[in-house]
Structure formats: C-alpha cells, structure tokens
C-alpha positions as CSV (number, residue, x, y, z in Angstrom):
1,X,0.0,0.0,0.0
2,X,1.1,3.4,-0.4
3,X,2.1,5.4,3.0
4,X,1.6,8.3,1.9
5,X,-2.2,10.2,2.1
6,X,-3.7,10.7,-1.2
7,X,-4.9,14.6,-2.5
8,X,-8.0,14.0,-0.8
9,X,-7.0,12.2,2.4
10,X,-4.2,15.3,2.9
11,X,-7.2,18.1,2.5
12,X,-9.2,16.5,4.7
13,X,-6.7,16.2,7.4
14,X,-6.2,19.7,7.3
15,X,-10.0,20.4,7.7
16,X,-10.2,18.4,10.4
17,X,-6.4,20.4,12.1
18,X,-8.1,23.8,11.4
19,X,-11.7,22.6,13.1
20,X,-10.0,21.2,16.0
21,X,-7.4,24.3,16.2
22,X,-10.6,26.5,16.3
23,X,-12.8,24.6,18.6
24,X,-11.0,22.6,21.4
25,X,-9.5,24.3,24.5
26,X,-5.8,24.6,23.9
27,X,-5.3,22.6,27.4
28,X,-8.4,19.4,26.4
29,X,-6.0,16.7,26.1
30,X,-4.3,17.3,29.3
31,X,-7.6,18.5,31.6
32,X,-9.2,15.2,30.0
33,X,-6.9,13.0,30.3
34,X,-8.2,10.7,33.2
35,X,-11.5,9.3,32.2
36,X,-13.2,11.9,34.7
37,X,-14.3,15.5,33.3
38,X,-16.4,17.7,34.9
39,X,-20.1,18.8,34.5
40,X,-18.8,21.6,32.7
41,X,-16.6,19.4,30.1
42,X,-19.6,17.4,30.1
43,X,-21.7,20.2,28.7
44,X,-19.3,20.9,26.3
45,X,-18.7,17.6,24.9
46,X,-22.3,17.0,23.9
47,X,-22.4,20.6,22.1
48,X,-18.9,19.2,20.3
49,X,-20.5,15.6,19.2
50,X,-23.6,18.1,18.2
51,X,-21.2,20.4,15.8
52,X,-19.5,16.9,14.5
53,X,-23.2,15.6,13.5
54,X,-23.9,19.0,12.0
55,X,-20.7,18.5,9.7
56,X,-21.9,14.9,8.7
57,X,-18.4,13.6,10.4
58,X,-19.9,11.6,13.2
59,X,-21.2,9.1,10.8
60,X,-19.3,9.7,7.7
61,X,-18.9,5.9,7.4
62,X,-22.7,5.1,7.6
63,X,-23.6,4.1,3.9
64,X,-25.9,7.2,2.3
65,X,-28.8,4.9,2.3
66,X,-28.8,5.8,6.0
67,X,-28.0,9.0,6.0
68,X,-24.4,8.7,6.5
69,X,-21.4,10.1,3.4
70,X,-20.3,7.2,2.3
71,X,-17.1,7.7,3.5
72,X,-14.2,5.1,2.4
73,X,-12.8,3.0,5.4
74,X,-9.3,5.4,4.9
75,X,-11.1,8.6,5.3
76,X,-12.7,7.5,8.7
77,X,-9.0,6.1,9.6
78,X,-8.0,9.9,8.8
79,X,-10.4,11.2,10.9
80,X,-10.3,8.9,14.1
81,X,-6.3,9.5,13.9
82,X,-6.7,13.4,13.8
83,X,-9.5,12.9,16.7
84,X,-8.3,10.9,18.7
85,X,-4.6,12.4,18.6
86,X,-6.2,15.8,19.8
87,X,-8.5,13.7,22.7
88,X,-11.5,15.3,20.6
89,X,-14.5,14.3,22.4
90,X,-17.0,11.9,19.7
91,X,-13.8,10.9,18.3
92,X,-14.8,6.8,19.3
93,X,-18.9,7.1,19.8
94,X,-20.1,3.8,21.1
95,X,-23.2,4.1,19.3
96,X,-21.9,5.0,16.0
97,X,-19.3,2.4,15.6
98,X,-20.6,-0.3,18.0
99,X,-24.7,0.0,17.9
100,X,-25.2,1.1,14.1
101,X,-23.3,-1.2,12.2
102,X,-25.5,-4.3,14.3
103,X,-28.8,-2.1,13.0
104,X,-27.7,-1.7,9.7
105,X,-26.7,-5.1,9.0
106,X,-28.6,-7.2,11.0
107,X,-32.2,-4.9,12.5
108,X,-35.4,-4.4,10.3
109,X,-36.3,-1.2,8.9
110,X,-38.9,-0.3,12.3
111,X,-35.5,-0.7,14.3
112,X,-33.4,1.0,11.7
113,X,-35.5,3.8,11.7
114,X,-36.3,4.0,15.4
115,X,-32.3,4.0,16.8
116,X,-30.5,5.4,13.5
117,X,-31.5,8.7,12.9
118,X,-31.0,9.9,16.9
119,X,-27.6,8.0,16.8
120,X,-26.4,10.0,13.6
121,X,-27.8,13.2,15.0
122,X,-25.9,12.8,18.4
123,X,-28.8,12.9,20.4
124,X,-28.4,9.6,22.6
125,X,-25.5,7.9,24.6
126,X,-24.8,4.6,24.3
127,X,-22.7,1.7,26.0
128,X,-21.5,-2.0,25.9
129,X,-23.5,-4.6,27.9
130,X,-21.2,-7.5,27.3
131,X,-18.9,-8.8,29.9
132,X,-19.7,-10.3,32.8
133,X,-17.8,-11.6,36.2
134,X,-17.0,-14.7,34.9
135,X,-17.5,-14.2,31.0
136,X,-14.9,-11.6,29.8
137,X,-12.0,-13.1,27.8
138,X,-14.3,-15.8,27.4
139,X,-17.3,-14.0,26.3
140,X,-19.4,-16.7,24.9
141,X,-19.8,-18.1,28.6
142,X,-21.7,-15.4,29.5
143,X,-24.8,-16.3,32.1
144,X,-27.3,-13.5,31.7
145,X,-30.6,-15.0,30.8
146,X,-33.2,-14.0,28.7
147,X,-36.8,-15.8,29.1
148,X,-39.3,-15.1,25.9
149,X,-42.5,-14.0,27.6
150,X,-45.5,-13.5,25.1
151,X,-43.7,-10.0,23.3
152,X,-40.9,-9.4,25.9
153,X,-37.7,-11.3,27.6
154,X,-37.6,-11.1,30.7
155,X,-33.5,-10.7,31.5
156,X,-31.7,-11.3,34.7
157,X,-27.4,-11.1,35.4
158,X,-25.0,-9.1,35.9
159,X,-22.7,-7.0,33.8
160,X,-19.2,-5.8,34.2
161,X,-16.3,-3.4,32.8
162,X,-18.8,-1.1,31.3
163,X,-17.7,2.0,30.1
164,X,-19.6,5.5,30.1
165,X,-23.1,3.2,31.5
166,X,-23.8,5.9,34.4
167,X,-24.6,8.3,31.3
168,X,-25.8,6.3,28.8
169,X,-29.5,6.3,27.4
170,X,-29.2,2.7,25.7
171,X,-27.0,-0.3,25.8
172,X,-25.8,-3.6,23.4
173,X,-26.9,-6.4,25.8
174,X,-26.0,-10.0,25.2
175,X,-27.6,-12.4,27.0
176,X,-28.7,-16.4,26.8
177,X,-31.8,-17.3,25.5
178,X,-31.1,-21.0,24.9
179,X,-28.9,-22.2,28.1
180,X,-28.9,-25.8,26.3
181,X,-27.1,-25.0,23.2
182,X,-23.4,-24.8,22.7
183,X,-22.1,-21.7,24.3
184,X,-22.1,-19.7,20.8
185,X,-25.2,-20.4,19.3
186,X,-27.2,-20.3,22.4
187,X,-26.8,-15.9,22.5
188,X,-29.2,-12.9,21.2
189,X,-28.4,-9.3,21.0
190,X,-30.3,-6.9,22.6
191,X,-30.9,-3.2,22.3
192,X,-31.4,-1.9,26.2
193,X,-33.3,1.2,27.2
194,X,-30.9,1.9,30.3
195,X,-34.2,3.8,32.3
196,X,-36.0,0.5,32.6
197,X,-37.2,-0.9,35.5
198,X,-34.6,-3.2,37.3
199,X,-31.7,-1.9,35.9
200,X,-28.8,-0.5,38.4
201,X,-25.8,0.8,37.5
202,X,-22.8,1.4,39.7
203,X,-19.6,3.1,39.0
204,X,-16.0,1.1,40.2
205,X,-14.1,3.6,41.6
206,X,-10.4,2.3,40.0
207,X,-7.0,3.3,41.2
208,X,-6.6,6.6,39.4
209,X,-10.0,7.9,40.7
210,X,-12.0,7.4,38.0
211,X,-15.6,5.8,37.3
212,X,-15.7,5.4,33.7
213,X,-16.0,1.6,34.4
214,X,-19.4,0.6,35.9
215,X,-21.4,-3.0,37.2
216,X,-24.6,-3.3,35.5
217,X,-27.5,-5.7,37.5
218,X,-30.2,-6.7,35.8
219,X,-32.9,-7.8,37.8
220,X,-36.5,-9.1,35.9
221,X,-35.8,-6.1,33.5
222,X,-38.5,-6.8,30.8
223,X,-37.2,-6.0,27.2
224,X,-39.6,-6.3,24.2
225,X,-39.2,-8.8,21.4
226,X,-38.7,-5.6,19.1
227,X,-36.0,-4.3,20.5
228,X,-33.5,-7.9,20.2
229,X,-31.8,-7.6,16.9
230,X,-31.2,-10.3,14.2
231,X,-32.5,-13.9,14.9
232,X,-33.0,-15.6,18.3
233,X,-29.4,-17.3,19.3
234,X,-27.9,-16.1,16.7
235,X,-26.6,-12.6,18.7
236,X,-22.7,-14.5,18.9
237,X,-22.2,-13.3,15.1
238,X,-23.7,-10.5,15.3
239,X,-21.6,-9.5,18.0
240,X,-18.5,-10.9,16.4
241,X,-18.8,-8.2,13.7
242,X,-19.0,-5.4,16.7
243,X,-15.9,-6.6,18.5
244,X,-13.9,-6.9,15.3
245,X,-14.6,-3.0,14.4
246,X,-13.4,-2.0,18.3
247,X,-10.5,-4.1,17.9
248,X,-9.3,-2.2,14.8
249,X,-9.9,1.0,15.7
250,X,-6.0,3.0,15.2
251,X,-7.3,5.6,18.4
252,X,-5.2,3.5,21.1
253,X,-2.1,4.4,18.3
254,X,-2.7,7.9,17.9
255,X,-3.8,8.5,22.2
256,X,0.3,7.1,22.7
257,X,1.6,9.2,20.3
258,X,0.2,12.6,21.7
259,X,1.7,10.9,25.2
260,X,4.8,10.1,23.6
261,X,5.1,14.1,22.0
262,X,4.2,15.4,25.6
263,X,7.1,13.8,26.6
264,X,9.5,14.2,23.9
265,X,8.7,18.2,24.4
266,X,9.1,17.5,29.0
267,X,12.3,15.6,27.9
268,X,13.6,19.3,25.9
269,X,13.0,21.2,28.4
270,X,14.6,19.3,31.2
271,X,18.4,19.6,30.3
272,X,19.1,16.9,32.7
273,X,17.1,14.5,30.9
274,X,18.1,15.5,27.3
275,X,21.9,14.9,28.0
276,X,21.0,11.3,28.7
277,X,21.4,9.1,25.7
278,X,19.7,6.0,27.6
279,X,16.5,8.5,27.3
280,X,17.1,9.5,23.9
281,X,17.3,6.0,22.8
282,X,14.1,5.0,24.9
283,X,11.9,7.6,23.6
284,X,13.4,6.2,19.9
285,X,12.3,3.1,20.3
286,X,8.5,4.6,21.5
287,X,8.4,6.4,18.6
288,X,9.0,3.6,16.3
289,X,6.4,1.7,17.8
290,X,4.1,4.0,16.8
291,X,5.1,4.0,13.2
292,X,4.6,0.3,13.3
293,X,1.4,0.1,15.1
294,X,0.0,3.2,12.6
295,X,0.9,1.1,9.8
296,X,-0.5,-1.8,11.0
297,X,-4.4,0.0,11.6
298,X,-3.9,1.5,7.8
299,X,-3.5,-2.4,6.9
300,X,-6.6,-3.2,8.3
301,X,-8.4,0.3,6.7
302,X,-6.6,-0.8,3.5
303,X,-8.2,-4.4,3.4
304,X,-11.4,-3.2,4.5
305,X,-11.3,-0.5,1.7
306,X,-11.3,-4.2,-0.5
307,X,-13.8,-5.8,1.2
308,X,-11.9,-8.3,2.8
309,X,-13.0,-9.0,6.6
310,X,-9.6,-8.3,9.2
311,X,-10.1,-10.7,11.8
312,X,-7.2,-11.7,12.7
313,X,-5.4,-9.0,11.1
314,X,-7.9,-6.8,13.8
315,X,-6.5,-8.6,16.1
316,X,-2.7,-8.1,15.5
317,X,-3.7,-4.6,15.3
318,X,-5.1,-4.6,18.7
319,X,-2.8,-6.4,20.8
320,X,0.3,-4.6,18.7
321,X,-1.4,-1.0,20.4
322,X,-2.3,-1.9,23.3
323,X,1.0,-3.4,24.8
324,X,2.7,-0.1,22.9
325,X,0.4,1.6,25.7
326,X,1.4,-0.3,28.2
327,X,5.1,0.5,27.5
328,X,4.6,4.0,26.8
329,X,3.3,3.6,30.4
330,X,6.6,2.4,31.6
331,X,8.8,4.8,29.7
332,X,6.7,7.8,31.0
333,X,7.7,6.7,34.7
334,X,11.1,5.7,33.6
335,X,12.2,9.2,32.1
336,X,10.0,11.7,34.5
337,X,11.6,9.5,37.6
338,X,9.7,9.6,40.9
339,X,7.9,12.8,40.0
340,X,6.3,10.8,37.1
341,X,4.3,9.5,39.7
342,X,3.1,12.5,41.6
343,X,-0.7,13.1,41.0
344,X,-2.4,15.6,40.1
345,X,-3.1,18.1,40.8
346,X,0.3,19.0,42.8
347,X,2.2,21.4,40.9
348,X,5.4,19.1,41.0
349,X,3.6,16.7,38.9
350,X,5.3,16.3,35.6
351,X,2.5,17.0,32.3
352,X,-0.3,17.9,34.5
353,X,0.1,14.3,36.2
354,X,-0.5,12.5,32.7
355,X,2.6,9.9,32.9
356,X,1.3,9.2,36.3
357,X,-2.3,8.4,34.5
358,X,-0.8,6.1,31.5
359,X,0.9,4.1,34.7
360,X,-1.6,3.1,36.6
361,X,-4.2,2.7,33.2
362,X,-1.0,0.6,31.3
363,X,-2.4,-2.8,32.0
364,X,-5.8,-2.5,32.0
365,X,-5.6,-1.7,28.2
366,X,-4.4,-5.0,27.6
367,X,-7.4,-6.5,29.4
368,X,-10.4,-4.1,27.5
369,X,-11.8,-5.0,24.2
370,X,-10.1,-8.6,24.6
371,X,-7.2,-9.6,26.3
372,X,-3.7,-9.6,24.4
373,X,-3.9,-13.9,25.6
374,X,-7.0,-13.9,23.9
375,X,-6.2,-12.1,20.4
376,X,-2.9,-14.1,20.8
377,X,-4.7,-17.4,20.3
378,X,-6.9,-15.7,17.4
379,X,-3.6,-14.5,15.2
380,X,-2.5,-18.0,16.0
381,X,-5.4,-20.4,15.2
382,X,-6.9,-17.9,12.4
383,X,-3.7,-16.6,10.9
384,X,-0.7,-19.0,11.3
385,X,-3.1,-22.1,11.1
386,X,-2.0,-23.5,14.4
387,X,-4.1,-26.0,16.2
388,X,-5.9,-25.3,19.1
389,X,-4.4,-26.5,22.6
C-alpha cells in the first residue's frame, strides 16, 4: 500500500487540524486526560459531538442509504487518527461504531429507523452490555438469561467493565436465551433502554479515581421482542462483527503518540534529561512503535477498503497497540523518575500528572476490548493455522 495520504486524504486532514485548532481548548488533552471530566466538560462535549453531526463527520462511514457520506474506510482512519490524537470528544462514539453497524446489518427497517437517525444526530449515549464476572475473555460463557415471555424477555445477570453506562440512554446487551445449546449459538443481541425498570448501575471507583467503568445488575428487566436484533441465538455473530470494528480502531495508536510528544517536548525542556542518551534511545524506540502500530491499523483500513474482513489481522492490530500503551506507560515513569508518579493536581507533577495516569491505566488496556492472551490465540489459530491447545 502506499504510506503516503492521497490529494483527498491530505485536504481532509487539514480540515479536520483547522476545526480542531478552532474549537477545542488549547489545554483538552491534558484537563481530559483521566477518564473523569467535569459537569462543565460534560456540557461541552455533547455541544462538540452536536457540531460533529452537523458536519456529517460523526457518521461519515454510515452508507448514504442511512444518511451517512459514504465515506471510504481510509477517510474514517484519517479522521479517528486526527480525533483521537487531539482527545477530541466523539472521536470513538459507542453508538456509531458499536450500535449502528448491528442495526444496519442485522435490525429491520422499524429498528433502523427507530435507533439510526437519533444515533447520527448525536442525540443519545450509548454503551456495551457485554462482559460479565465470569465471562470476559471468554465472552461466549456469558450467564445473563433471557426468558421469551408472550412480546418481551424477561433478562436477569450481571454485567461488568462497562464504560460510560452511568450516562448512557441505551446499551448492546448479550444475554442467553437457549442455556442448552453450545455456548455460541445459544446468544441474542439486545438493544437496552438503560431507564427501565430493574436496571442498576454502579460506578468502580479504579485506582486513578475514575468511574468510567461501571457494574450493571439486571434484575427481571423486561425488554420487548422488538428491541433484540437479528435472529434468536444467533446474537454470537452479530456480535463478532462489533468486536472486530473495536478491535481495529488506530485511536489507542494515535492516544500514545500525543503521550509520547508530551514527553519528547518535557524531555527538551529538562536539560538533565536531554543529556541522557539512555532516554534519547528510549523515547526512539517509543516512537518507532508508533510508526509500526499506525501502519498496521492503515492495513486493516486498507483491506477493508477491498472488502476483505480483518479478523485476525484486527486482532494483531489490537494487541500490537495496546501493549505499545502499556510501554509508553513504563517509559513515561522511567524518564520523568519519581515525579512521574506524583498526581495531580500538585504542581510538581510532571504533564499535569498524565505519565502518572498512563501508569496506573497501562495494563488494563491490555485487558479491555479482549485480552492480548485472547487475540494471541486468534492471530495464532486464524492466521498461522495453528491447532488449538
């Protein structure tokens, strides 16, 4: 493939510099960088997604048929790199890219044209009902029951991991409807409204302070028939195609590299630290990373721009990004020292405290969207051919 952006690709990552130049806070990346923002932020993250609907970006992917632009799979790479390196807010829009692509290719027209047209005009939140206690590597041993009563399931478990639920208005639920089938084919997807009756959310409080992550109990919450999407036990692949399109996504790349600069710019300043050529050399290799794992997303853009389906090629992308955040991690602590560890906000914490942040976040991105064990065993049974242990 060729590297470098084509005339169109080039223009429209300047569009996107200028917008972003002209309507973020100089200071977002840094004052966001913790998976906690405050009521304020809040407000002004909902007007942002609004002005990115208004430009047709939010779904620039969705096919026109459904009122999206069409866009080609390396335009939307273009545009979740420039997001996502500026910590745009809307840049990775669980309903979007998670919730619409299950509509479009799997829900009827009703659903389609219930749940589309508030999803592409930014006017609902949305969030992943997947895994549970005992079911998150191993996804397809999830427990949550769903019992078909007359035009509704009734649904009962527990949910776990769940980013953003606290604010969201619906969720992607999985749950079993056929407890005697093999684990796979024994699944449906649901769309959740997250105000009915029975359902409790409640934020985990994690080690830097934030409660992104939430538990989800589901307790007889009573979900009509019209609201599960694609055929009864069949919500495994359905959900396969959902996980693949998180697991390719190049924002974990870009996020590292605007950690990486931040650095590389605390590094020039600090003369101590810029005589060291053990630092110089780290900071290299970081940077190469990145190169690699940015190629390795436009690989996947590139074969879906063919129609070919990246599975295992998703994966490789995945597990290549998130370990690169996990090391970017450990080189932010390793260069800034003990200060690198100082939170904020004390004014003797290097970056506004972010190094401190990508510490204590490193390994849990290595656990989210699929463990690196997990894609492991797909690049090797899927791409090398291995057999299975």
């Amino acid at each position: 493939m060729d590297f470098h952006d084509a005339p169109e690709h080039a223009a429209f990552r300047q569009e996107l510099r200028d917008f972003l130049a002209a309507e973020l806070p100089a200071d977002w990346n840094m004052r966001n960088d913790r998976d906690h923002i405050s009521p304020e932020d809040a407000e002004f993250t909902q007007r942002f997604r609004k002005k990115l609907a208004e430009r047709g970006w939010l779904t620039m992917g969705w096919p026109e048929d459904f009122g999206g632009a069409g866009a080609t799979y390396m335009t939307q790479t273009v545009y979740m790199e420039e997001m996502s390196s500026a910590g745009a807010p809307g840049a990775y829009d669980q309903g979007v890219w998670l919730a619409a692509p299950a509509l479009m290719m799997h829900g009827t027209q009703e659903q389609q044209e219930r749940w589309l047209p508030d999803i592409r005009v930014a006017g609902s939140q949305w969030c992943q009902l997947f895994s549970e206690p005992e079911a998150g590597s191993d996804l397809a041993s999830l427990q949550t029951r769903a019992v078909r009563d007359g035009d509704e399931y009734i649904v009962n478990g527990q949910k776990i991991w769940t980013s953003g639920a606290t604010d969201a208005d619906w969720g992607i639920l999985l749950a079993r409807t056929d407890p005697e089938a093999p684990k796979h084919r024994g699944i449906s997807y649901f769309l959740l409204d997250m105000k009915t009756p029975g359902v409790t959310v409640r934020p985990l409080i994690n080690m830097m302070g934030s409660d992104h992550f939430c538990e989800v109990f589901l307790e007889d919450v009573r979900v009509p028939v019209d609201c599960r999407i694609g055929e009864e036990n069949r919500g495994w692949y359905i959900a396969t195609t959902t996980l693949d399109q998180e697991r390719s996504s190049i924002n974990r790349i870009v996020m590292t590299r605007s950690t990486l600069y931040a650095l590389v710019d605390y590094v020039r300043e600090t003369s101590a630290l810029r005589q060291r050529p053990e630092i110089r050399n780290e900071l290299a290799d970081r940077a190469i990373d990145f190169e690699l794992g940015r190629w390795l997303c436009y690989r996947v853009a590139e074969m879906q721009s063919k129609g070919v389906v990246p599975n295992y090629e998703a994966s490789i992308s995945k597990v290549f990004g998130t370990e690169l955040q996990r090391q970017m991690g450990i080189t932010g602590i390793r260069v800034a020292g003990m200060p690198g560890q100082v939170e904020p906000p004390s004014k003797w914490a290097p970056l506004k405290g972010r190094l401190e942040r990508w510490a204590l976040a490193a390994n849990s991105y290595t656990i989210a969207g699929g463990t690196s064990e997990v894609n492991r065993n797909i690049i090797a049974t899927r791409g090398l051919g291995l057999p299975r242990g």
